[in-house]
C-alpha positions as CSV (number, residue, x, y, z in Angstrom):
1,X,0.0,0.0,0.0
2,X,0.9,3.2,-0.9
3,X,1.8,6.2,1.6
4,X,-0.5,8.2,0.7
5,X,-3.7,5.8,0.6
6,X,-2.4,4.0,4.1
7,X,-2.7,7.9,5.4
8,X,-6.1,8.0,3.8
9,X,-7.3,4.9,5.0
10,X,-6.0,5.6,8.4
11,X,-8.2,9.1,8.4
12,X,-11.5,7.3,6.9
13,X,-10.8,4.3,9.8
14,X,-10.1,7.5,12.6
15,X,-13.9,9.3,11.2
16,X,-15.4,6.3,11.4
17,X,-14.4,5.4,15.0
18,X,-15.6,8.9,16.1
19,X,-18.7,8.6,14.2
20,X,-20.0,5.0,15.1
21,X,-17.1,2.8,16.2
22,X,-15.1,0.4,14.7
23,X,-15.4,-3.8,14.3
24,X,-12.7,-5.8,16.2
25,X,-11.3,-6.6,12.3
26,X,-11.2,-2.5,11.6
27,X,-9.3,-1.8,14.7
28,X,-6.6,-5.0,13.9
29,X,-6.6,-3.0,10.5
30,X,-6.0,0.2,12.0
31,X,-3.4,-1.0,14.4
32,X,-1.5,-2.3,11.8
33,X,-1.7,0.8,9.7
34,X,-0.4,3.0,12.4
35,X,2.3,0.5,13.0
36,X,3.3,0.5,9.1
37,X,3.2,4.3,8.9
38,X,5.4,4.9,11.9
39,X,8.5,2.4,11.3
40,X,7.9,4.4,8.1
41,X,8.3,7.8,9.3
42,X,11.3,6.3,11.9
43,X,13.0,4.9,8.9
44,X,12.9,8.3,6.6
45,X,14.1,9.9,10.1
46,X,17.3,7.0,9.9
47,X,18.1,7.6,6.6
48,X,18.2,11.9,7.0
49,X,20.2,11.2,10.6
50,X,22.7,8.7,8.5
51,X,23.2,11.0,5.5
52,X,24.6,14.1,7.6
53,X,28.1,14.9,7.8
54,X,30.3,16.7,10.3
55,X,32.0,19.6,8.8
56,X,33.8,20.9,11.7
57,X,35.1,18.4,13.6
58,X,36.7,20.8,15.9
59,X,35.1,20.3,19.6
60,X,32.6,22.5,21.1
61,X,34.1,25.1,23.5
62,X,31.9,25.9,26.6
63,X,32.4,29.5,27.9
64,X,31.4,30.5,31.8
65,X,30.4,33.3,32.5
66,X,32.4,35.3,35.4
């Protein structure tokens, strides 16, 4: 499935649960969707955090103020 329907299926699944609740086989759906989307999102967030470089390597110099 697609990102962008998985968000939209997640949103109809989240109206419907307001509106009249959801069957024990909707919220297994749900659950999984939510758990599909987020180890997506964490995995974009790995793959940003492991393509940035250190340009200055120099250390960070702490100054106190006296």
């Amino acid at each position: 499935m697609e990102m962008n329907d998985m968000i939209e299926r997640i949103y109809e699944l989240a109206d419907k649960m307001k509106q009249e609740g959801l069957t024990a086989e909707e919220l297994e759906e749900q659950k999984e969707l939510y758990k599909r989307y987020l180890a997506n999102i964490r995995g974009q967030l790995k793959a940003q955090l492991d393509n940035i470089e250190v340009v200055d390597k120099s250390p960070i110099q702490l100054h106190t103020l006296n």
